[in-house]
C-alpha positions in Angstrom: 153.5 -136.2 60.8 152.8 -137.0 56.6 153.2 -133.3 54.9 150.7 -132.4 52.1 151.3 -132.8 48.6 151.0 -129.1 48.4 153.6 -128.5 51.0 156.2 -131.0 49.3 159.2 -129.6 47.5 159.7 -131.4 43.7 162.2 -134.2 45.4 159.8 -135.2 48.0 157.0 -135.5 45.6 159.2 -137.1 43.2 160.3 -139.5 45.9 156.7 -140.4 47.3 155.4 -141.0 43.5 157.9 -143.2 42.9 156.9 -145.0 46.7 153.6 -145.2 45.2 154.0 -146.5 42.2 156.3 -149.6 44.2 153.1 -149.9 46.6 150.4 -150.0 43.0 152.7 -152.7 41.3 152.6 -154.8 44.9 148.7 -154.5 45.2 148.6 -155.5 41.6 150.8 -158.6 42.0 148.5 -159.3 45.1 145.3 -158.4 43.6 144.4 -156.0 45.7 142.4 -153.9 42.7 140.9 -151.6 45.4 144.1 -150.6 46.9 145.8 -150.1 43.9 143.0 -147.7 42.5 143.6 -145.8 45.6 147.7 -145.5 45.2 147.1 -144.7 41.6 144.5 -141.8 42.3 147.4 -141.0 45.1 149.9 -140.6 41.9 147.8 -138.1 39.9 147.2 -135.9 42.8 151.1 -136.1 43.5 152.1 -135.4 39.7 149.2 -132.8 39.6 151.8 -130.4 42.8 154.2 -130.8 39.8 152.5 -128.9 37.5 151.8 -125.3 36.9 148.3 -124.1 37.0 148.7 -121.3 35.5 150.0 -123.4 32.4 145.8 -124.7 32.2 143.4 -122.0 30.8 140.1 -121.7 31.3 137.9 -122.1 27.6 140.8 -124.5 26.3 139.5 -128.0 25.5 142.5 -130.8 27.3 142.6 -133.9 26.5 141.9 -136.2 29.7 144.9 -138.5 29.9 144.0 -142.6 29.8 141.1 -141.8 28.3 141.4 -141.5 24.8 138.8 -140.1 22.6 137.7 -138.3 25.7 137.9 -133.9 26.4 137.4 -131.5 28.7 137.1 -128.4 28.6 138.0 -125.7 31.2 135.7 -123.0 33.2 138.0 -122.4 35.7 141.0 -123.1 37.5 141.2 -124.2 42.0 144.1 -124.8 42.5 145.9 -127.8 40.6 142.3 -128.9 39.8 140.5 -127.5 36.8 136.5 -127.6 37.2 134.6 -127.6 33.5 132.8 -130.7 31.8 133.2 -133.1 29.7 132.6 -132.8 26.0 130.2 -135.4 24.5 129.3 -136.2 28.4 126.5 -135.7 31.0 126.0 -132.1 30.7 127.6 -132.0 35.0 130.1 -129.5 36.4 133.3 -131.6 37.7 136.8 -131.3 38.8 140.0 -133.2 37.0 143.4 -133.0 39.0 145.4 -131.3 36.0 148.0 -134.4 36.0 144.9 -135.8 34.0 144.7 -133.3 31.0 147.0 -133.5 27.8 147.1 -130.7 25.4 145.4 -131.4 22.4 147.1 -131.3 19.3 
């Protein structure tokens, strides 16, 4: 039976990121652009258990990672998802995995 990200220890979820980055770079070579969209959405939710929450505030404006010249800024925190909008976007509530936000400098 697979374990949850949430119930992985670091190791294991360093271990299964770097299995899924292995599977993205086959699906790539194979051109298989729909499964490796899925393995690297897989990826950020994995990186996103080895973060701290409580290192994300709500009100602070986070770069969103391989999207540059793109913000967010943060209402609140569920979990290792932070739920806000995007500045200079449609005006709509969504949720980022927190893998996907950079401090701004």
């Amino acid at each position: 039976m697979e374990k949850r990200y949430s119930e992985m220890s670091h190791y294991e979820l360093n271990q299964e990121i770097a299995q899924l980055h292995e599977k993205a770079r086959k699906a790539e070579q194979m051109g298989m652009v729909n499964e490796f969209a899925v393995l690297e959405r897989k990826i950020v939710m994995a990186k996103a258990y080895l973060l701290n929450p409580d290192d994300f505030k709500p009100e602070e404006v986070y770069e969103i990672d391989q999207d540059p010249g793109s913000y967010f800024k943060i209402q609140y925190m569920n979990g290792v998802f932070a739920w806000g909008y995007r500045l200079n976007g449609a005006e709509k509530e969504e949720a980022l995995p927190i893998s996907m936000l950079k401090k701004t400098k």
